[in-house]
N, C-alpha and C positions, 0 to 999 in steps of 0.2 A: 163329196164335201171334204178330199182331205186331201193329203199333199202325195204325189207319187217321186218318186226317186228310183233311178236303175243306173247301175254300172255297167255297161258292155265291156268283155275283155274279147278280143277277136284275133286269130292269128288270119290274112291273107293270104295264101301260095298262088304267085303267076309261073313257078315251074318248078319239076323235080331237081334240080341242082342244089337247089337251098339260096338261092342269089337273089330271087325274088320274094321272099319272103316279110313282108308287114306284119307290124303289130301296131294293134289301134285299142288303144281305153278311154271311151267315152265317159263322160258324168249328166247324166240326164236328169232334171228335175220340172217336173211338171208338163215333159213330153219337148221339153225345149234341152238339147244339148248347150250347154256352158261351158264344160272344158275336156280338152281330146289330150291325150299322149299318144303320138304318130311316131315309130321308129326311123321311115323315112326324112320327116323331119326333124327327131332328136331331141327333141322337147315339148312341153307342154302349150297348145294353144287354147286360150281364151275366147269366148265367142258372147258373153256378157259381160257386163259392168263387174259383176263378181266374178263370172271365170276367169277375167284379164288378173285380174287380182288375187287370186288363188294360181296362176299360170308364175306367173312373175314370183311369189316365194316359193312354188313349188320347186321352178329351173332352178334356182339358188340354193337347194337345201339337198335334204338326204333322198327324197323323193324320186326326184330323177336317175338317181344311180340305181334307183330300186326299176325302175320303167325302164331304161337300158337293157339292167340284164334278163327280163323276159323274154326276148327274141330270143337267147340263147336259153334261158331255163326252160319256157313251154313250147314256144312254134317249132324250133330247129328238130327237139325228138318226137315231136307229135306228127314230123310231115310225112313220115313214113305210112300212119294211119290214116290220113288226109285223103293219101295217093292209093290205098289201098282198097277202101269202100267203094 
């Protein structure tokens, strides 16, 4: 009887070079994804009426700069660990 909310933060590897590497942050709310940051795409996509909406001043603000450099702050020194398990 109450509301759920998750953030996924997920790095991708399609190979050891570091070429292939994604980054995806989901915004979950009630089991329904609303808005994704896709590094292959570069910005934030909306998939509700509020995610479009939250999308659009996110790309325009300090936000995006901050979802940018995750591929370089967590996926790139982590794929080492990735590749290694």
């Amino acid at each position: 009887d109450g509301y759920f909310y998750q953030r996924v933060a997920e790095c991708r590897y399609a190979s050891k070079d570091l070429q292939g590497i994604e980054y995806i942050n989901s915004y979950v709310f009630n089991k329904a994804e609303h808005i994704r940051f896709n590094s292959t795409v570069g910005k934030y996509v909306g998939y509700t009426e509020h995610g479009v909406k939250n999308a659009e001043a996110w790309n325009k603000g300090p936000e995006l700069a901050q979802e940018l450099g995750e591929l370089e702050r967590v996926c790139k020194p982590n794929a080492a660990n990735h590749y290694s398990a």
